[in-house]
N, C-alpha and C positions, 0 to 999 in steps of 0.2 A: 388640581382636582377637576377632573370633565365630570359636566352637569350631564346626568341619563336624559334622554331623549322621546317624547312620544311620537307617536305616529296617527294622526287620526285622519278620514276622509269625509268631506264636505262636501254636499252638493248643491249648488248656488243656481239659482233660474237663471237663463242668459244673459236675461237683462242687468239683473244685479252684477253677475261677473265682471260683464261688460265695465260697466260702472268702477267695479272694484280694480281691474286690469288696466283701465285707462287711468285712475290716479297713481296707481304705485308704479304706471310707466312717468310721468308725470315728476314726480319724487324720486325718479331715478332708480327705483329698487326693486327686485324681486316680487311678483305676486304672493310668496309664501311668508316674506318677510315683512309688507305691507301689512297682514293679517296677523303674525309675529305682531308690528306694533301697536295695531289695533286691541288687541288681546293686552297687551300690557299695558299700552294705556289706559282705556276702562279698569284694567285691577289695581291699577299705582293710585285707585281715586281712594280705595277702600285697606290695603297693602301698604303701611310704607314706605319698605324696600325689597325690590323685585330686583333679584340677578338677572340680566337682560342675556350676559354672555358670561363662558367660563374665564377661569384666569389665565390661560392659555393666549386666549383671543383678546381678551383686557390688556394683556401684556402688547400684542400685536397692535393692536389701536395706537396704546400710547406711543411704538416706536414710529409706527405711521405717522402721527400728529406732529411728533419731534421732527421726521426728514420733512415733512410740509414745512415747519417752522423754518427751517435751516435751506429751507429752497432745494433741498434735496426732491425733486419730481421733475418728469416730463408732462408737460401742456399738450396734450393733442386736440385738436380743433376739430377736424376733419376726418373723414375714415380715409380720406389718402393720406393726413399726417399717421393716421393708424396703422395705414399697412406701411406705409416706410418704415415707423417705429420698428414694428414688430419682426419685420424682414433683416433687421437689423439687430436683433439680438438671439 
């Protein structure tokens, strides 16, 4: 089942973006998806269970989680180990 989707626009002062863009670099994610879990966590206080992603994606996570388990991944370190990687597949 895929979850429908909204679309809304936000207009944040600089300063705040600012702010908002340097943690969710920080945490490695997405500025949209920072805000994604800003928003679900303030509603998980009052909500007990918030679908975060569809089953699709739920699906995709766990097989992720298993090839991490199994050392099934590449380590890249470096954006040279990156372009090697990438040149290479």
């Amino acid at each position: 089942m895929k979850m429908q989707r909204v679309q809304k626009l936000i207009t944040f002062s600089p300063h705040l973006y600012t702010l908002l863009e340097s943690k969710a670099e920080q945490l490695g994610i997405s500025f949209p998806e920072y805000i994604r879990l800003l928003a679900v966590s303030d509603v998980r206080k009052e909500v007990e269970e918030i679908p975060i992603v569809d089953e699709e994606t739920e699906r995709q996570i766990g097989k992720s989680l298993q090839a991490l388990k199994e050392g099934k991944y590449t380590d890249i370190r470096t954006e040279e180990e990156l372009d090697v990687y990438l040149k290479s597949i």
